[in-house]
PQR file of N, CA, C, O and H, with PARSE charges and radii, in Angstrom:
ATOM      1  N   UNK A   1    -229.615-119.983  31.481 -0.4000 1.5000
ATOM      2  CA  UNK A   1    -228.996-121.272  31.676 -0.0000 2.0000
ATOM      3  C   UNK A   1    -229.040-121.684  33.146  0.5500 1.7000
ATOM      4  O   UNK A   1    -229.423-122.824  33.407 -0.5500 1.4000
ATOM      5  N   UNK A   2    -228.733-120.976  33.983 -0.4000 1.5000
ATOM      6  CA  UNK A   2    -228.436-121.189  35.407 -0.0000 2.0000
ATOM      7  C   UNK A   2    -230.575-121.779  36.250  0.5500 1.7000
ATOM      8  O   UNK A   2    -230.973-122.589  37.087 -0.5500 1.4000
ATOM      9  H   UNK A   2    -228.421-120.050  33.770  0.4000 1.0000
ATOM     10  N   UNK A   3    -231.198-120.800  35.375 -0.4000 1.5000
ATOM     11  CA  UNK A   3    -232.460-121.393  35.688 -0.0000 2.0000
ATOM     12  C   UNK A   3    -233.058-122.518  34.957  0.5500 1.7000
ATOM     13  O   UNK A   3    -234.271-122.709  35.038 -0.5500 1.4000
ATOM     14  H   UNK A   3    -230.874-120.142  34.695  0.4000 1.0000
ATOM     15  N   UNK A   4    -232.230-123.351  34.184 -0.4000 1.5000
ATOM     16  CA  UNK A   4    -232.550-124.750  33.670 -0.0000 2.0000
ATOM     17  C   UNK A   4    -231.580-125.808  34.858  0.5500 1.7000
ATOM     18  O   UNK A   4    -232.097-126.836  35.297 -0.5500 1.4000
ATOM     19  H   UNK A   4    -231.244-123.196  34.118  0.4000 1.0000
ATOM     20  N   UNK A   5    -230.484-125.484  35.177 -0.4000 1.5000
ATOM     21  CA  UNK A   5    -230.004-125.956  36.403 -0.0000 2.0000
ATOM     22  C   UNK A   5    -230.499-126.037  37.396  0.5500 1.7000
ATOM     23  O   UNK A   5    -230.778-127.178  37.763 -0.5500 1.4000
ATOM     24  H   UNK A   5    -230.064-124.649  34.821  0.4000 1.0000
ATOM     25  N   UNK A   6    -230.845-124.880  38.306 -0.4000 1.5000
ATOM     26  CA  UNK A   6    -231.787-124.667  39.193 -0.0000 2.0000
ATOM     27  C   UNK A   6    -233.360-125.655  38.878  0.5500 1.7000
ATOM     28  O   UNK A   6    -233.510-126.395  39.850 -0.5500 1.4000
ATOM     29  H   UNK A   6    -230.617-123.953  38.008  0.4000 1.0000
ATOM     30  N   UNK A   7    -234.294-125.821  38.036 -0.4000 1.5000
ATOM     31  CA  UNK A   7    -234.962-126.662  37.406 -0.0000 2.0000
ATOM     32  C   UNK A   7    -234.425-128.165  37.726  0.5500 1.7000
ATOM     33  O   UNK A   7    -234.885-128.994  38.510 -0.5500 1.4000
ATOM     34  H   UNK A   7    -234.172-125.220  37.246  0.4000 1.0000
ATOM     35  N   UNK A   8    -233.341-128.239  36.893 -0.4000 1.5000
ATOM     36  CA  UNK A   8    -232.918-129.725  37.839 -0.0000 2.0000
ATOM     37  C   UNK A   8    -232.792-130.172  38.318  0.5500 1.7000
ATOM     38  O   UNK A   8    -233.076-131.369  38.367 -0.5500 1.4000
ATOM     39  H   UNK A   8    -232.967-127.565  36.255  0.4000 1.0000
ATOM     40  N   UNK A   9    -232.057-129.264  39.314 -0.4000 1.5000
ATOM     41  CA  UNK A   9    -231.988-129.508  40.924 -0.0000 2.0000
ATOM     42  C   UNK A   9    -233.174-129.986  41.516  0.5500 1.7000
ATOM     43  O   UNK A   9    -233.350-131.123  41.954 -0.5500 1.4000
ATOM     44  H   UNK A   9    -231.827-128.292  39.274  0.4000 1.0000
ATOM     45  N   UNK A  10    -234.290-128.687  41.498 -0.4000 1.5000
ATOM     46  CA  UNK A  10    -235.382-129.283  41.969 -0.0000 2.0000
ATOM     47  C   UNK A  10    -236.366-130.508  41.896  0.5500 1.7000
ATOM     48  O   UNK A  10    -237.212-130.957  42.670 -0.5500 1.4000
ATOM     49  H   UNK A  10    -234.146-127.764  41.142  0.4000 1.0000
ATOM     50  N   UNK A  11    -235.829-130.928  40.425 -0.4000 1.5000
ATOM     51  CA  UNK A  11    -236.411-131.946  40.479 -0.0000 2.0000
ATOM     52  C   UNK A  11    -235.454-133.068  40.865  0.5500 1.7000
ATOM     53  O   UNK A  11    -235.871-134.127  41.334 -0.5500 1.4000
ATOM     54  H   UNK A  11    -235.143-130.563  39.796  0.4000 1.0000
ATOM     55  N   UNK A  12    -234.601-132.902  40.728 -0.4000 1.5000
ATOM     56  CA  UNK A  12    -233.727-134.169  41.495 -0.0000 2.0000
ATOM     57  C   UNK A  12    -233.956-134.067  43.006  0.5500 1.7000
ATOM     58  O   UNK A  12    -233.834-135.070  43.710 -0.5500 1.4000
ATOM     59  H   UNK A  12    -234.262-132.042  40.347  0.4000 1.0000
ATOM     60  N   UNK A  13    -234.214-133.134  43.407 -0.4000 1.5000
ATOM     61  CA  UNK A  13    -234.365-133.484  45.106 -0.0000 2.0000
ATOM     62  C   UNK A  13    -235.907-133.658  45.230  0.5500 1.7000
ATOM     63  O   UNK A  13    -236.214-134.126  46.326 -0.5500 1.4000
ATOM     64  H   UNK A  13    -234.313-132.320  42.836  0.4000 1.0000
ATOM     65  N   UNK A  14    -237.104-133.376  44.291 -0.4000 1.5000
ATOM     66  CA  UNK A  14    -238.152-133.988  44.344 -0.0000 2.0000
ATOM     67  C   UNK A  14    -238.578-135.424  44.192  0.5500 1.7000
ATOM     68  O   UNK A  14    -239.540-136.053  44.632 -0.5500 1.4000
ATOM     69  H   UNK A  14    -236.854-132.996  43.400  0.4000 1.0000
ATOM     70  N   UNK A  15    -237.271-135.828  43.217 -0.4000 1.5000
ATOM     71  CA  UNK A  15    -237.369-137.737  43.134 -0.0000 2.0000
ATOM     72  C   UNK A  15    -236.587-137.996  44.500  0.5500 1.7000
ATOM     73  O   UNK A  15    -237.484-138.246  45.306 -0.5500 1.4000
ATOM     74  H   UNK A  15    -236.490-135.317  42.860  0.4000 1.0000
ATOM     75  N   UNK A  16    -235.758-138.040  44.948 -0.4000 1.5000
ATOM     76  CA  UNK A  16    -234.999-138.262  46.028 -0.0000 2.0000
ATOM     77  C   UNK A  16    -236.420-138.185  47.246  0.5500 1.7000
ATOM     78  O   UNK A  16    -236.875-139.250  47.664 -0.5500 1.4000
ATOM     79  H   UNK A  16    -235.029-137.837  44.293  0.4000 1.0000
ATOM     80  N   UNK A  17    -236.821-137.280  47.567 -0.4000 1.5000
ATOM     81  CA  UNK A  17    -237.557-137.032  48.336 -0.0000 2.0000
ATOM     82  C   UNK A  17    -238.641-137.822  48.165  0.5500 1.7000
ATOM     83  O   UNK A  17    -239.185-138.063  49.243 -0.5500 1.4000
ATOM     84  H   UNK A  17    -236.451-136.416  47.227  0.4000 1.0000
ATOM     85  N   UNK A  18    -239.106-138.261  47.338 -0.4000 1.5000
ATOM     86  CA  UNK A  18    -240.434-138.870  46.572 -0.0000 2.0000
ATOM     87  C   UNK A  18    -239.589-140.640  46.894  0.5500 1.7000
ATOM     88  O   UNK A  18    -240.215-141.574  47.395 -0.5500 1.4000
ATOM     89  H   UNK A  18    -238.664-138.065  46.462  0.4000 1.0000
ATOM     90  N   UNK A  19    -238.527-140.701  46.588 -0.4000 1.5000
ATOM     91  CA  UNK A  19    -237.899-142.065  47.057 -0.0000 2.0000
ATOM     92  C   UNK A  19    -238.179-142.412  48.722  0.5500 1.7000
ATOM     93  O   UNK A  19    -238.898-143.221  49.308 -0.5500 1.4000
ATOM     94  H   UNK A  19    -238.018-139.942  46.181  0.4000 1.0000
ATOM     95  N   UNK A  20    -237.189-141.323  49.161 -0.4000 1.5000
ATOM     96  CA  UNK A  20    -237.742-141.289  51.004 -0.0000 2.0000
ATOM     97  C   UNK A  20    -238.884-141.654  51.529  0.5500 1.7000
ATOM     98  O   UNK A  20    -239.129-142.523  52.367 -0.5500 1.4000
ATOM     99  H   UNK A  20    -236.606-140.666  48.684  0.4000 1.0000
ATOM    100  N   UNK A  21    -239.716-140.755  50.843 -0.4000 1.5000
ATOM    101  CA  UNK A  21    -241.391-141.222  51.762 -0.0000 2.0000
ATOM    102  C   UNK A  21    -241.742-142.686  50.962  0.5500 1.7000
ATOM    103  O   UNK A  21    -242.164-143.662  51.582 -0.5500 1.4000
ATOM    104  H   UNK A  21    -239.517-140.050  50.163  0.4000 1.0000
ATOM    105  N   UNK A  22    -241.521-142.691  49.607 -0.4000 1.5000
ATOM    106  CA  UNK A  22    -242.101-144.596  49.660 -0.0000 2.0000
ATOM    107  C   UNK A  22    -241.452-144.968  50.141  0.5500 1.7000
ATOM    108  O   UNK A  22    -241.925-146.104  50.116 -0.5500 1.4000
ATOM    109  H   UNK A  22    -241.178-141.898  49.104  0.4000 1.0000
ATOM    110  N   UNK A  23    -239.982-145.146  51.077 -0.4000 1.5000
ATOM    111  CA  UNK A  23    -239.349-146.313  51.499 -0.0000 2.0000
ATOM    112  C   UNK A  23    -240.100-145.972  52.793  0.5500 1.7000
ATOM    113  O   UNK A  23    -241.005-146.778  53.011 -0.5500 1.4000
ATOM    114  H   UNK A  23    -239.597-144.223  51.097  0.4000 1.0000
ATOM    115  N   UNK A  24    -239.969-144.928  53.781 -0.4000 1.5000
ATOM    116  CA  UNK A  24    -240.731-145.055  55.191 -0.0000 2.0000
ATOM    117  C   UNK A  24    -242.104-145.591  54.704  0.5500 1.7000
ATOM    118  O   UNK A  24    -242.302-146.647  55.304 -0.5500 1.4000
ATOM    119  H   UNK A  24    -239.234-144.273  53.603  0.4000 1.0000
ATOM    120  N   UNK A  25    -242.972-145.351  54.002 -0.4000 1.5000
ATOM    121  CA  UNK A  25    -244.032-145.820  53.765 -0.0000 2.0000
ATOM    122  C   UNK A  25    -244.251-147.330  53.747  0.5500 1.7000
ATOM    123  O   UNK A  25    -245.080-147.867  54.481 -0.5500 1.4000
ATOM    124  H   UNK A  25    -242.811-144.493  53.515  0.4000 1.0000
ATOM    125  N   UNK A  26    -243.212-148.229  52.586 -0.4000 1.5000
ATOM    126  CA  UNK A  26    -243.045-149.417  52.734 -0.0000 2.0000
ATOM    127  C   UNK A  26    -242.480-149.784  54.524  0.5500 1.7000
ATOM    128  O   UNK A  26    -242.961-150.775  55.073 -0.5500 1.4000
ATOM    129  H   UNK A  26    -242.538-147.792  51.990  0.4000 1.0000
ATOM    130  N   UNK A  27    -241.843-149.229  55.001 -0.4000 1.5000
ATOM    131  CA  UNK A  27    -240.732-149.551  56.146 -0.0000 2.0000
ATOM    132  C   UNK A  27    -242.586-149.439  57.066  0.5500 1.7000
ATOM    133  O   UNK A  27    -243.232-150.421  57.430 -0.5500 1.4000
ATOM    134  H   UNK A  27    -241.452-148.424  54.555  0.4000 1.0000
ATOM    135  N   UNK A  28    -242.758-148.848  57.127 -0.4000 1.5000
ATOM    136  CA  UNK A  28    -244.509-148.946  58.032 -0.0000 2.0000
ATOM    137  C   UNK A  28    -245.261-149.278  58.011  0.5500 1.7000
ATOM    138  O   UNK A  28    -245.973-149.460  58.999 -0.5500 1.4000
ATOM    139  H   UNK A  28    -242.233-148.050  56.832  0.4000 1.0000
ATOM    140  N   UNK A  29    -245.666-149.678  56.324 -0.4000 1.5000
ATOM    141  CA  UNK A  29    -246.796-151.165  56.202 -0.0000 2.0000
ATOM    142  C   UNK A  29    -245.877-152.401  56.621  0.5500 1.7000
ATOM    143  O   UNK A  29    -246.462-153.481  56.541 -0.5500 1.4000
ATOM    144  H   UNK A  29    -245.089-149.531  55.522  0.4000 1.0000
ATOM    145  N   UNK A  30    -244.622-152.451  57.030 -0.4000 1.5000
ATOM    146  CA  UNK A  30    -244.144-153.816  56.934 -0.0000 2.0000
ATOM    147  C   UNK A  30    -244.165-153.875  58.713  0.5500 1.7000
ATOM    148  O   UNK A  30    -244.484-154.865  59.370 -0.5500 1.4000
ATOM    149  H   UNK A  30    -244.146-151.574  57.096  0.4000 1.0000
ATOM    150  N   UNK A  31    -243.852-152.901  59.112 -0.4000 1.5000
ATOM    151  CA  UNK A  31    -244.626-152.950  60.546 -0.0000 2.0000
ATOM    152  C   UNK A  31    -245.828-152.764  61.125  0.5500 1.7000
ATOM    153  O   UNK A  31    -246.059-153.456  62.116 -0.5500 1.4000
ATOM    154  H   UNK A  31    -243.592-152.096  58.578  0.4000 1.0000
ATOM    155  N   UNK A  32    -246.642-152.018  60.765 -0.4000 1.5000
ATOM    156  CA  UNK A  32    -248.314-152.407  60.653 -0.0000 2.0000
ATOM    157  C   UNK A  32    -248.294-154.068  60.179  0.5500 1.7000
ATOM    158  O   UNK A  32    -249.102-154.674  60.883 -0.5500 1.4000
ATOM    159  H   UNK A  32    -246.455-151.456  59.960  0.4000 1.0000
ATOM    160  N   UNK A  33    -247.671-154.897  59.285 -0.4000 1.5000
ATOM    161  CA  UNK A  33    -248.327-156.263  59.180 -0.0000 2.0000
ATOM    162  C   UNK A  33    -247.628-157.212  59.963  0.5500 1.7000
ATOM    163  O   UNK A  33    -248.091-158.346  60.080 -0.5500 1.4000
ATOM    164  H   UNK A  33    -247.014-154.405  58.713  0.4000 1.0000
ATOM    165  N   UNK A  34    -246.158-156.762  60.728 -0.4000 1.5000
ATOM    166  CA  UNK A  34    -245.856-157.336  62.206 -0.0000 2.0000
ATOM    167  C   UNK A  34    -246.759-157.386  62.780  0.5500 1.7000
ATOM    168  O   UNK A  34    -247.399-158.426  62.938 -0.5500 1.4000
ATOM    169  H   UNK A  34    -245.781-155.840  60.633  0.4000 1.0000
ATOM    170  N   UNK A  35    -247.086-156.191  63.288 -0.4000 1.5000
ATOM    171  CA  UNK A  35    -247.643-156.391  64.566 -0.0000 2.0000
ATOM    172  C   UNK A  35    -249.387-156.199  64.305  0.5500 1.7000
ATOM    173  O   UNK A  35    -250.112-155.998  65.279 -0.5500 1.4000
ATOM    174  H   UNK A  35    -246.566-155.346  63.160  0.4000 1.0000
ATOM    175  N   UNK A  36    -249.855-156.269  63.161 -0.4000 1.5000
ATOM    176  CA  UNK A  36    -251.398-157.157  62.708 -0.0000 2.0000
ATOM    177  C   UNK A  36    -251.087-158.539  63.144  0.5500 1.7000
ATOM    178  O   UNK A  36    -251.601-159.015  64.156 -0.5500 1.4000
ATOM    179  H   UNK A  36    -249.267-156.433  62.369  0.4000 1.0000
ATOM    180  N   UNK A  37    -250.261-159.181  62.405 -0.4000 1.5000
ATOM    181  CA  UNK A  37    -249.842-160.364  62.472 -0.0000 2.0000
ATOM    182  C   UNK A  37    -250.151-161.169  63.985  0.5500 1.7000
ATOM    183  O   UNK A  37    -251.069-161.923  64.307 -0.5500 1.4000
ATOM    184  H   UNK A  37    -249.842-158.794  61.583  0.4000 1.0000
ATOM    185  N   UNK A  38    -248.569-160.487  65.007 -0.4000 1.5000
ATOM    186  CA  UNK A  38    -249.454-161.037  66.253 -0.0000 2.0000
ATOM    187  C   UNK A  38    -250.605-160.755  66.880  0.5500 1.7000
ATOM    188  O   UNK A  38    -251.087-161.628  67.602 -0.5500 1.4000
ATOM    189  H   UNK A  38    -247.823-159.874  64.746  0.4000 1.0000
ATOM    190  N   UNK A  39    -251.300-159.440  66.729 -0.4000 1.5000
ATOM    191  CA  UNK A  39    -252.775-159.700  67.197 -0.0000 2.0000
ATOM    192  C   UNK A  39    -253.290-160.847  66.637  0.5500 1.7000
ATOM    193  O   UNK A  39    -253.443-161.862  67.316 -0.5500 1.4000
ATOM    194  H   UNK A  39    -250.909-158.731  66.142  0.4000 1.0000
ATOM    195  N   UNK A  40    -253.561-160.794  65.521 -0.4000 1.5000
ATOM    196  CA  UNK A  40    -254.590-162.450  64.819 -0.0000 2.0000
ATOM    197  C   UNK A  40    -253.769-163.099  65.250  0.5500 1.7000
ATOM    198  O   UNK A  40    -254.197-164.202  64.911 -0.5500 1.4000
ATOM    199  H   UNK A  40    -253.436-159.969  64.969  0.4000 1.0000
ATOM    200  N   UNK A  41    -252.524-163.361  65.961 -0.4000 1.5000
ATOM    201  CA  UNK A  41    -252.262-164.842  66.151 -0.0000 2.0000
ATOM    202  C   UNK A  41    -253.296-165.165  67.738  0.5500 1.7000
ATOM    203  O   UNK A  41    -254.056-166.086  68.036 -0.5500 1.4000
ATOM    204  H   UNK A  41    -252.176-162.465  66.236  0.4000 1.0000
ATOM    205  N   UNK A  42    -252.925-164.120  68.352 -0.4000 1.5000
ATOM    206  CA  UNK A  42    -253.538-163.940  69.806 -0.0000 2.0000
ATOM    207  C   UNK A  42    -254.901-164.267  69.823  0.5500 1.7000
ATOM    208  O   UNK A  42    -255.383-164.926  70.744 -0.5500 1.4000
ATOM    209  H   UNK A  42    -252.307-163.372  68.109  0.4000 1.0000
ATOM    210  N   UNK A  43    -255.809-163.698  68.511 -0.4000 1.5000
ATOM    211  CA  UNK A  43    -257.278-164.071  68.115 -0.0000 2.0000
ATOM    212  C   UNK A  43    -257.296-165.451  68.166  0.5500 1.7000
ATOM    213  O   UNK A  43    -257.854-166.162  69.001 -0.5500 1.4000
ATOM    214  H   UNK A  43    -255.417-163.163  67.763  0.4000 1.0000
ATOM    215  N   UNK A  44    -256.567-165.806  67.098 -0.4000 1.5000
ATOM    216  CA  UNK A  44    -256.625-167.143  67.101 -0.0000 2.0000
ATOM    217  C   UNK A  44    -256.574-168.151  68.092  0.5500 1.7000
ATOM    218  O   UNK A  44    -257.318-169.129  68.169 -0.5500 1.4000
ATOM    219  H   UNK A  44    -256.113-165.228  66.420  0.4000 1.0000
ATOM    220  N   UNK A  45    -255.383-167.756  69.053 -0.4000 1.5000
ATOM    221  CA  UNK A  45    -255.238-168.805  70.256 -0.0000 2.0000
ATOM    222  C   UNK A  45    -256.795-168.456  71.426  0.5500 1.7000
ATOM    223  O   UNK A  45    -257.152-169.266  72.281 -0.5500 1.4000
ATOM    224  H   UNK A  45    -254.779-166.962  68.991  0.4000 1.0000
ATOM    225  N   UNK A  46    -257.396-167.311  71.212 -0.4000 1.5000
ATOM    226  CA  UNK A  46    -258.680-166.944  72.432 -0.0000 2.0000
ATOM    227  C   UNK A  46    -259.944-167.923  71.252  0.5500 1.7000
ATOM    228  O   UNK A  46    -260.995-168.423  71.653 -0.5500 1.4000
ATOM    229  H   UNK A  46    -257.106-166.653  70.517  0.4000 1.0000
ATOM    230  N   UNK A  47    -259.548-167.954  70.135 -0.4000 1.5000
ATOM    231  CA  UNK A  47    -261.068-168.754  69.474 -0.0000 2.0000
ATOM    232  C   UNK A  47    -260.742-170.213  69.522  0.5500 1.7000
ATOM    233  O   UNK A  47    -261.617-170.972  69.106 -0.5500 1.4000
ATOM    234  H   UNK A  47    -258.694-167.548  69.810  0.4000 1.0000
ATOM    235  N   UNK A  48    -259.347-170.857  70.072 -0.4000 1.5000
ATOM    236  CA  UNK A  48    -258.975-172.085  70.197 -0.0000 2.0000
ATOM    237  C   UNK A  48    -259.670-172.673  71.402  0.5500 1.7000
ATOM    238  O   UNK A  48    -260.124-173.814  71.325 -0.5500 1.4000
ATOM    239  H   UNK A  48    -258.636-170.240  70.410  0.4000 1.0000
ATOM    240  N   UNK A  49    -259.801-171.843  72.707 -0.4000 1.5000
ATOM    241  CA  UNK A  49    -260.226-172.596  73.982 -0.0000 2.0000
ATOM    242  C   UNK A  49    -261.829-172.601  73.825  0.5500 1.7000
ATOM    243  O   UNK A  49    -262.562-172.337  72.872 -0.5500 1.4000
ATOM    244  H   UNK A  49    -259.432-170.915  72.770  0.4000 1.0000
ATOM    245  N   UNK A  50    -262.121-173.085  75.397 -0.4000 1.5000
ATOM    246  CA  UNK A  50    -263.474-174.269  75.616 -0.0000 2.0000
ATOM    247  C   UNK A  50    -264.814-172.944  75.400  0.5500 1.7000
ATOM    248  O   UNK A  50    -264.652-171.974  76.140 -0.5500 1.4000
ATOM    249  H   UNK A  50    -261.526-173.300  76.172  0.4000 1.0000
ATOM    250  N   UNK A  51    -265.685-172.907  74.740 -0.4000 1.5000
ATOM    251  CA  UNK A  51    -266.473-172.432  74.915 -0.0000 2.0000
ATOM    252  C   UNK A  51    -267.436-172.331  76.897  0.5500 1.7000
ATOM    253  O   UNK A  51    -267.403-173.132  77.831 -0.5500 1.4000
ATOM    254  H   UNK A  51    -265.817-173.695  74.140  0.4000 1.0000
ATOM    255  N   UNK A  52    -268.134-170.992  76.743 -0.4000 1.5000
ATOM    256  CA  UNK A  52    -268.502-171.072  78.220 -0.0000 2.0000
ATOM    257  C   UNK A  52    -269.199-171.891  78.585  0.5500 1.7000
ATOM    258  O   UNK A  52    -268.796-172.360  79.650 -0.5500 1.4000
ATOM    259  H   UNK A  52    -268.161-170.342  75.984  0.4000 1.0000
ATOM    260  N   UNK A  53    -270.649-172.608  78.007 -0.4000 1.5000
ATOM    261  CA  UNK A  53    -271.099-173.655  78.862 -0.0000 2.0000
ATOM    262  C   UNK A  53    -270.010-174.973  79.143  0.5500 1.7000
ATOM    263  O   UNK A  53    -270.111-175.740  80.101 -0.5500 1.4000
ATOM    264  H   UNK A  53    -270.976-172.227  77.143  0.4000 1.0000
ATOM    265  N   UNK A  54    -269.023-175.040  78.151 -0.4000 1.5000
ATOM    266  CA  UNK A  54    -267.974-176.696  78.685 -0.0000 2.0000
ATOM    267  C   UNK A  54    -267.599-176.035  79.711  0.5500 1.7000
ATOM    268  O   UNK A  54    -268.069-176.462  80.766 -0.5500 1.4000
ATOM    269  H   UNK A  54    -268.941-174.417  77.373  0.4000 1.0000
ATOM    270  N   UNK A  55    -266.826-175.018  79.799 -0.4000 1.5000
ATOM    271  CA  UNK A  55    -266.078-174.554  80.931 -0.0000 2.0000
ATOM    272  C   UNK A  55    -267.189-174.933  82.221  0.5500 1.7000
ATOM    273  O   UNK A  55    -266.810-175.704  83.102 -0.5500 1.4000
ATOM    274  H   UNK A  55    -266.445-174.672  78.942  0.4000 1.0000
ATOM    275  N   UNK A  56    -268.449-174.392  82.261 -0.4000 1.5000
ATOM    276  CA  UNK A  56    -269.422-174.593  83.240 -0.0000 2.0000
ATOM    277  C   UNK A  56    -269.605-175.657  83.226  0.5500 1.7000
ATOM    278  O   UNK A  56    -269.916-176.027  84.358 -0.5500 1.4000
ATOM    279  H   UNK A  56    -268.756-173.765  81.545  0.4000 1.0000
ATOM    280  N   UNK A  57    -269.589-176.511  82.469 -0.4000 1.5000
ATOM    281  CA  UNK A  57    -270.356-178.042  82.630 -0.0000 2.0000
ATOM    282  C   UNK A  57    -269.244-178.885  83.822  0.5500 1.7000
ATOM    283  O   UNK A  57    -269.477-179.539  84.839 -0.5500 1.4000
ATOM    284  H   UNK A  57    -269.337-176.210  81.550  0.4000 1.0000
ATOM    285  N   UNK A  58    -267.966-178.490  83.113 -0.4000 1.5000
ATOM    286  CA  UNK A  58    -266.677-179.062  83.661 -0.0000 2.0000
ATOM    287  C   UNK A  58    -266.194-178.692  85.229  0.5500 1.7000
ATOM    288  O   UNK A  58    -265.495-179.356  85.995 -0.5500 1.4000
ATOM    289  H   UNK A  58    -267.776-177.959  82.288  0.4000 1.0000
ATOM    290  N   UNK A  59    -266.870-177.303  85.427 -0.4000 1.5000
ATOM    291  CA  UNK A  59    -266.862-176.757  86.625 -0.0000 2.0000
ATOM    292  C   UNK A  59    -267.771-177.411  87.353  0.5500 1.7000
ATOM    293  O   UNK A  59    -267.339-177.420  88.506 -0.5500 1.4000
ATOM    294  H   UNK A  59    -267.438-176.764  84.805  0.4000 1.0000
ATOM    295  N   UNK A  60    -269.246-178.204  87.277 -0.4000 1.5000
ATOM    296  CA  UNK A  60    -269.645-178.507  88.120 -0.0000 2.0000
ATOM    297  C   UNK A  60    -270.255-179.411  88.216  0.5500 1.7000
ATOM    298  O   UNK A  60    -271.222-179.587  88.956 -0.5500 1.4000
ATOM    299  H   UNK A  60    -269.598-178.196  86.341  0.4000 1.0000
ATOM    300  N   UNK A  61    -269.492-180.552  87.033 -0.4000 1.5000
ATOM    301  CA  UNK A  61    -268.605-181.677  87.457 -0.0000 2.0000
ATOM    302  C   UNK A  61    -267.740-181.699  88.514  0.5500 1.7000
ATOM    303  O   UNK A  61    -268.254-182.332  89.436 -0.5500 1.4000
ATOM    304  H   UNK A  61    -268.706-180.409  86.431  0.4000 1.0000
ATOM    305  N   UNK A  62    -266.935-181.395  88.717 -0.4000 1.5000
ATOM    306  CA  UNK A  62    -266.119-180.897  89.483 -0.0000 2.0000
ATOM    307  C   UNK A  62    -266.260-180.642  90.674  0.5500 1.7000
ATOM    308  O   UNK A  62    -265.426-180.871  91.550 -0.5500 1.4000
ATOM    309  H   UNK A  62    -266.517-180.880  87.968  0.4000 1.0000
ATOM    310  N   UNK A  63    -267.881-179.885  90.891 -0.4000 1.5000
ATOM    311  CA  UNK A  63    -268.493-179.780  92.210 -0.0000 2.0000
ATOM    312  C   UNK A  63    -268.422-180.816  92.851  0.5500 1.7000
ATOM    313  O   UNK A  63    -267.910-181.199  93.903 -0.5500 1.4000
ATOM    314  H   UNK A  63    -268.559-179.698  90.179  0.4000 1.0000
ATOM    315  N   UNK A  64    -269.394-181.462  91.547 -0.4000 1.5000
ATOM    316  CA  UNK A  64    -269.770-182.943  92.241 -0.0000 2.0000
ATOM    317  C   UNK A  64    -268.583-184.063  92.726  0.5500 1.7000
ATOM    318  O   UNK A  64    -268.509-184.600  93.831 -0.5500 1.4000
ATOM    319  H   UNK A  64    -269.810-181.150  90.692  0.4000 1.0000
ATOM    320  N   UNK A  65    -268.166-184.149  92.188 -0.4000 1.5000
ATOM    321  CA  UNK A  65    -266.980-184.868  92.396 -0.0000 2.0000
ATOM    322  C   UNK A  65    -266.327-184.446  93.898  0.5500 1.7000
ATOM    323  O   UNK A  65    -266.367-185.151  94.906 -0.5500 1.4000
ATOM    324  H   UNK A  65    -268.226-183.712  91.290  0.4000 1.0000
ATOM    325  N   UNK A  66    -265.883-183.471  93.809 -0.4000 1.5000
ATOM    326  CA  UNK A  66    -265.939-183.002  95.254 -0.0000 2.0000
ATOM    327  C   UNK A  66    -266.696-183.594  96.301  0.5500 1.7000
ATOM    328  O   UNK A  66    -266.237-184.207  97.265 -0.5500 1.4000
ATOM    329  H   UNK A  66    -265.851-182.898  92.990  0.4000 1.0000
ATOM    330  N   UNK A  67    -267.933-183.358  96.032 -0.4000 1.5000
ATOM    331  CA  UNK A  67    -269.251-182.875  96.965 -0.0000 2.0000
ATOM    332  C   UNK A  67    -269.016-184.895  97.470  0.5500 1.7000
ATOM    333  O   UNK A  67    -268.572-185.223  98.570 -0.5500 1.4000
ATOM    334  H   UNK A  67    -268.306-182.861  95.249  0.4000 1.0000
ATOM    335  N   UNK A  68    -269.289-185.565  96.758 -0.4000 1.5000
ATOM    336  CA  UNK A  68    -269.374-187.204  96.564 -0.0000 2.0000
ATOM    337  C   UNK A  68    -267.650-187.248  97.011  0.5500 1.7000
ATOM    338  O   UNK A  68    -267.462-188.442  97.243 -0.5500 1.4000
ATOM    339  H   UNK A  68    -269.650-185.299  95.864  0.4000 1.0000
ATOM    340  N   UNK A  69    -266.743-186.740  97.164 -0.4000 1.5000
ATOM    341  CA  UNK A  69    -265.799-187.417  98.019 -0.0000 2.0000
ATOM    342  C   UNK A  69    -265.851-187.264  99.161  0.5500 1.7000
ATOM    343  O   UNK A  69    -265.474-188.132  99.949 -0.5500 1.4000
ATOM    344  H   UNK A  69    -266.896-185.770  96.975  0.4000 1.0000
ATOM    345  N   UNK A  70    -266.484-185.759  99.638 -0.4000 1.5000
ATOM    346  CA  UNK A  70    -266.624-185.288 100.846 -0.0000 2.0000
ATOM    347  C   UNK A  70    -267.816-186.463 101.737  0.5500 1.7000
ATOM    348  O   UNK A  70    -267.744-186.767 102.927 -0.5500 1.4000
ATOM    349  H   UNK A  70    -266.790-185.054  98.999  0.4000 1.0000
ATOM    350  N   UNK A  71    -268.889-186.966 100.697 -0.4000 1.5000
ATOM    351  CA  UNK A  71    -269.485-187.950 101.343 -0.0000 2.0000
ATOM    352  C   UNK A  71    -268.608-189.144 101.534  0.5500 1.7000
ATOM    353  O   UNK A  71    -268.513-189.718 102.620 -0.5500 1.4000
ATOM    354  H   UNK A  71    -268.948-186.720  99.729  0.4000 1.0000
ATOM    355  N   UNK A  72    -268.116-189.422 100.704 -0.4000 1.5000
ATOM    356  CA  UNK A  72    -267.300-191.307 101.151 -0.0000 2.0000
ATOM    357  C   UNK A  72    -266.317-191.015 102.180  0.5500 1.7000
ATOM    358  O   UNK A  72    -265.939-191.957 102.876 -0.5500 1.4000
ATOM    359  H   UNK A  72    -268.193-188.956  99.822  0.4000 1.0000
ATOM    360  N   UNK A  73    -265.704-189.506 102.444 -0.4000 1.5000
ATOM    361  CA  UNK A  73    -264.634-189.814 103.313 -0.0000 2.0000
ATOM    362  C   UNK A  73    -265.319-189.608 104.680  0.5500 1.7000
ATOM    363  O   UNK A  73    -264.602-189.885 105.642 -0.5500 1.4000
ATOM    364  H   UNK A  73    -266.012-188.741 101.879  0.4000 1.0000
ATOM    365  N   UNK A  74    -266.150-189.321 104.863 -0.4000 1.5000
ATOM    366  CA  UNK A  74    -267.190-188.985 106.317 -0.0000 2.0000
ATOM    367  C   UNK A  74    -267.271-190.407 107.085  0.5500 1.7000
ATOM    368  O   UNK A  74    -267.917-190.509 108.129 -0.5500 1.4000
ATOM    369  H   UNK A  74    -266.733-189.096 104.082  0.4000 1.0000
TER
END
């Protein structure tokens, strides 16, 4: 009798235990998809700005603009 008890036990602290690790398990995919989350947001805001030739085009515009004030104010 006492080893059909013993039997129970063990399995009651095998569901218990078996409860534990899926909840940390859930509790760590739900932070793995935090902080997935803000990386792709961060992706997102670096695929929002100017590609490199605008950036260059705009830069030297810019030269010029310069370069042509430096002439009118002479």
């Amino acid at each position: 009798m006492s080893d059909i008890v013993r039997l129970e036990e063990q399995v009651k602290t095998l569901f218990v235990g078996q409860e534990r690790i899926e909840k940390w398990q859930k509790d760590h995919e739900d932070d793995d998809k935090e902080a997935f989350s803000g990386v792709y947001k961060k992706l997102d805001d670096y695929q929002n700005r100017l590609p490199v030739w605008a950036t260059a085009v705009i830069s030297l515009l810019t030269a010029v603009c310069g370069w042509l004030a430096g002439l009118v104010v002479k």
